[in-house]
C-alpha positions in Angstrom: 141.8 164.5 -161.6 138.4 165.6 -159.7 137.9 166.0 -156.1 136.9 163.0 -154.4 133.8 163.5 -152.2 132.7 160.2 -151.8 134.2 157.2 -150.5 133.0 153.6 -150.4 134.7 151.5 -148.0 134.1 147.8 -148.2 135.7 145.6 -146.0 135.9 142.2 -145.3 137.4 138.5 -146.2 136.9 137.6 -149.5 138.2 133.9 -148.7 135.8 133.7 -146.1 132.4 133.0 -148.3 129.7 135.6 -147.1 131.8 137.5 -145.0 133.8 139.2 -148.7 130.8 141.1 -149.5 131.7 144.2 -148.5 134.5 143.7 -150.7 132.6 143.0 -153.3 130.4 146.0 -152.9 133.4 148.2 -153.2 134.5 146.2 -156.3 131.0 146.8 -158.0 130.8 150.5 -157.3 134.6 151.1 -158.4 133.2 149.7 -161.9 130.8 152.0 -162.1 133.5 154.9 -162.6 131.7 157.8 -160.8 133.8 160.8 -160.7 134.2 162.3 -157.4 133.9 158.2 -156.2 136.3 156.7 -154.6 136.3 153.0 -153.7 138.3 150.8 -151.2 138.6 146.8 -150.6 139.7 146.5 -147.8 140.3 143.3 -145.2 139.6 145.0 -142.0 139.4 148.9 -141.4 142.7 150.4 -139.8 143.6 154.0 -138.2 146.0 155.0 -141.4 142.4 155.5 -143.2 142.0 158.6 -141.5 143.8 160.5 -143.8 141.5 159.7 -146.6 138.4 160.5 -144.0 139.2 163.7 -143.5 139.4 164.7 -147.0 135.5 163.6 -148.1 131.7 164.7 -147.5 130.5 161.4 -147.5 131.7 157.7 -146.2 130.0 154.7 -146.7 131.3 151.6 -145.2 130.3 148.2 -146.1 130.2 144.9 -144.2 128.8 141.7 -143.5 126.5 140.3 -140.9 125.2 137.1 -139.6 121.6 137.1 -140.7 119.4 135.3 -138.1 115.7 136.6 -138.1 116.1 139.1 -141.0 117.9 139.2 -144.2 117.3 142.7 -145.2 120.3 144.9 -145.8 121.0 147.3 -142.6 121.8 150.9 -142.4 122.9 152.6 -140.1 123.6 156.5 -139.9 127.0 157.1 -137.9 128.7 159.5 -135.1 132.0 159.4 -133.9 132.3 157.4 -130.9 134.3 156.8 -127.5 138.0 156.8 -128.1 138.3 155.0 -125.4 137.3 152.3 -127.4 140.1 152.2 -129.8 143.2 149.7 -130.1 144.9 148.9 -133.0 142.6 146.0 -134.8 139.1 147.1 -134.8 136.3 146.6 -137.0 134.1 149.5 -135.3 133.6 152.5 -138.0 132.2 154.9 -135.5 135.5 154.5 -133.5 137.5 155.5 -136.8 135.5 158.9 -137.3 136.3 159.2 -133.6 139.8 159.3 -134.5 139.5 160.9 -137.6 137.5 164.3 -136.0 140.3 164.4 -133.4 143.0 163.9 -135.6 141.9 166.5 -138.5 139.4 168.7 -136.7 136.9 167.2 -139.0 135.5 164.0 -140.2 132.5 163.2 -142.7 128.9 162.4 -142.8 129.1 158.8 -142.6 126.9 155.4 -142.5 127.2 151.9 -142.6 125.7 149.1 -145.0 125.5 145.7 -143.7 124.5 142.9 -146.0 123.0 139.7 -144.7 125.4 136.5 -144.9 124.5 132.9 -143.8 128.0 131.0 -144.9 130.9 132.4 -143.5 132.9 129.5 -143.6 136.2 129.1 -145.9 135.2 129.3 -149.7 134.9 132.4 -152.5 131.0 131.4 -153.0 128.8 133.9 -152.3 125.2 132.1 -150.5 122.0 133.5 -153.0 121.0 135.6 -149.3 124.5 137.7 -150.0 124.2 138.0 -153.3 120.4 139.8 -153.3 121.2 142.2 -150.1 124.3 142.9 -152.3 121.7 144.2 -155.1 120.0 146.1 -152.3 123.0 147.8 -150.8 124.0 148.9 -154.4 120.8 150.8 -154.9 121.1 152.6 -151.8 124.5 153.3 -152.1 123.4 154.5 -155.7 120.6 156.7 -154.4 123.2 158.6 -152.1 126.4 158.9 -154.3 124.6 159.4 -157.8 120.5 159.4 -157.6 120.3 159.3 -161.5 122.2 156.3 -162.0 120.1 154.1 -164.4 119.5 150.7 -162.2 120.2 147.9 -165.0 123.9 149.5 -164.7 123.7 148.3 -160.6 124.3 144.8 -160.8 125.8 144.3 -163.9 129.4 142.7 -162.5 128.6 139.4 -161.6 127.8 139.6 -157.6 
């Protein structure tokens, strides 16, 4: 099995309209069977995940957010932050490469995708504003993890 240098981690609540694309992010890029790609779904992100941290080059995590004036796709190079910020549930990324670096010694270059939602009420329907910063946070993820990736293969999966 090759080395894993990349990880997507896409988090969120699938059950929870808009607020599952993160999760579907991770799905999509998992399907595109990369080597040295590894992909997550996860619900929220938790300390265990260190573990897998410290082991890559490269972390992406993906997320939803509340689009109000904007709907583009955000991104958002990260640094460990504050421990003093951490406690068991938290959905702060910069807090779990805090952990990670003081843990292992070590934790990867890292940033954070987050896709525009407007519906984040209970349902599995995906609002047409997800589903195009979906297409966008694919081809960025694609330009970091594997540039030559040919773009008809991005969307492919039905977002």
């Amino acid at each position: 099995m090759a080395s894993v240098k990349n990880l997507i981690i896409g988090y969120g609540n699938s059950l929870r309209s808009d607020d599952g694309v993160g999760v579907r992010v991770a799905e999509i890029v998992a399907d595109w069977n990369l080597p040295e790609v590894r992909s997550l779904v996860l619900h929220q992100l938790t300390p265990e995940l260190t573990a897998e941290l410290a082991q890559v080059d490269l972390v992406i995590f993906v997320d939803a957010y509340q689009a109000t004036d904007t709907n583009a796709v955000k991104l958002y190079s990260l640094q460990p932050s504050d421990l003093a910020k951490f406690h068991s549930h938290f959905g702060d990324p910069t807090v779990l490469l805090s952990l990670t670096k003081a843990i292992y010694g070590r934790c990867p270059q890292a940033w954070w995708v987050i896709v525009p939602g407007v519906n984040f009420q209970l349902g599995d329907r995906l609002s047409s504003i997800a589903q195009r910063g979906i297409c966008e946070a694919l081809v960025q993820i694609s330009n970091w993890i594997s540039p030559n990736l040919v773009s008809e293969k991005l969307c492919t999966k039905s977002v």
